[in-house]
C-alpha positions in Angstrom: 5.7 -13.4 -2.9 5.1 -12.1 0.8 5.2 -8.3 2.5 5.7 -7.7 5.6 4.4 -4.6 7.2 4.8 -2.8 10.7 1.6 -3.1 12.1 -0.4 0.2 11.2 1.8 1.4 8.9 1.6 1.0 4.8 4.7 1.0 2.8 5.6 0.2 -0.8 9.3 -0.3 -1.6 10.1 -0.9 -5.3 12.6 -3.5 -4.4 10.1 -5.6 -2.8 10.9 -8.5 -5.3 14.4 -8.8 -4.9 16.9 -10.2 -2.2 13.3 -11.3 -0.3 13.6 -13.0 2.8 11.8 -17.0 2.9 9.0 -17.7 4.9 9.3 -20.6 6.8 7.0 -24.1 6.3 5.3 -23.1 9.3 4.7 -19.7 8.4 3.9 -20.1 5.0 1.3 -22.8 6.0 -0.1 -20.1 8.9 -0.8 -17.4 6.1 -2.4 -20.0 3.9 -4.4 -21.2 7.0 -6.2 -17.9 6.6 -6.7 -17.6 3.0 -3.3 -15.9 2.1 -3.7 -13.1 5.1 -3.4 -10.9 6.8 -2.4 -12.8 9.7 -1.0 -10.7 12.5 3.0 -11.8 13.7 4.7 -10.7 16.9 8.6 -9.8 16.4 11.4 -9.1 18.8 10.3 -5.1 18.4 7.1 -4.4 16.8 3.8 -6.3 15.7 3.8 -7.2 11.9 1.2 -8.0 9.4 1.8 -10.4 6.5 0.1 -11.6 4.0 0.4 -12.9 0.1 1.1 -10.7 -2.6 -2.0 -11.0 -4.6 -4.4 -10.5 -1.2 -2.0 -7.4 -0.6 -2.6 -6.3 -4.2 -6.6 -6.8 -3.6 -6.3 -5.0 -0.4 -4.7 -1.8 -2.2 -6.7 -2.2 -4.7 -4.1 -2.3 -7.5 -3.6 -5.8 -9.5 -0.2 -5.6 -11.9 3.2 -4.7 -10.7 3.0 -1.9 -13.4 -0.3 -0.7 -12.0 0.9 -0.9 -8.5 4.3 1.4 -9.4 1.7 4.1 -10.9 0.0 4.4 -8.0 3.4 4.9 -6.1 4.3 7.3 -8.1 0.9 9.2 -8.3 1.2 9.8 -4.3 4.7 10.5 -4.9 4.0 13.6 -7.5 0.8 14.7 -5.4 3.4 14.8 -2.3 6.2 16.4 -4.5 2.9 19.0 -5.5 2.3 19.8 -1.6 6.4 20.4 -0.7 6.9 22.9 -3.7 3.3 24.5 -3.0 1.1 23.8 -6.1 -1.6 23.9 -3.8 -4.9 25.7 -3.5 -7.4 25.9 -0.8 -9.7 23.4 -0.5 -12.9 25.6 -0.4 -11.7 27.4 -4.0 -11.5 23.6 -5.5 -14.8 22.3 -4.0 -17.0 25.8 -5.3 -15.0 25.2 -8.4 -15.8 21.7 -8.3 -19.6 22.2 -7.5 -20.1 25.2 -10.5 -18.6 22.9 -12.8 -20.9 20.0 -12.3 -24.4 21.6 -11.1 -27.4 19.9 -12.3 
């Protein structure tokens, strides 16, 4: 399995395994060239960066597809937090933060 990312931008979409695109020979042989990626590809309107699945999943720092979705959905909630305004101010959680675990 492949991703291919706008340059500078991360993305996860959940349907990342389905309808996917092939690689050509050439391609595929450039991204093994380097290990499995990231190699850097010019397109008609943006630079990409692709790379294999697994060196992706390394990258993020997430290995199974059901790990991988829980972190999605972490940043999703945390986000969904910030819209609706469970929030607090930073400098109440970091004095909480350092009473709580004083040596």
């Amino acid at each position: 399995m492949f991703l291919l990312l706008p340059a500078g931008k991360v993305t996860y979409n959940r349907v990342m395994n389905s309808n996917q695109l092939h690689l050509s020979l050439e391609t595929e042989a450039a991204v093994e060239a380097t290990h499995g990626g990231p190699l850097s590809l010019v397109g008609q309107n943006s630079l990409y960066v692709i790379m294999r699945m697994d060196v992706y999943r390394e990258l993020m720092g997430v290995g199974s597809d059901a790990e991988f979705a829980a972190s999605v959905d972490a940043i999703r909630e945390g986000l969904e937090d910030v819209r609706v305004g469970r929030t607090r101010p930073a400098r109440e959680f970091l004095e909480e933060l350092g009473r709580n675990h004083e040596a």
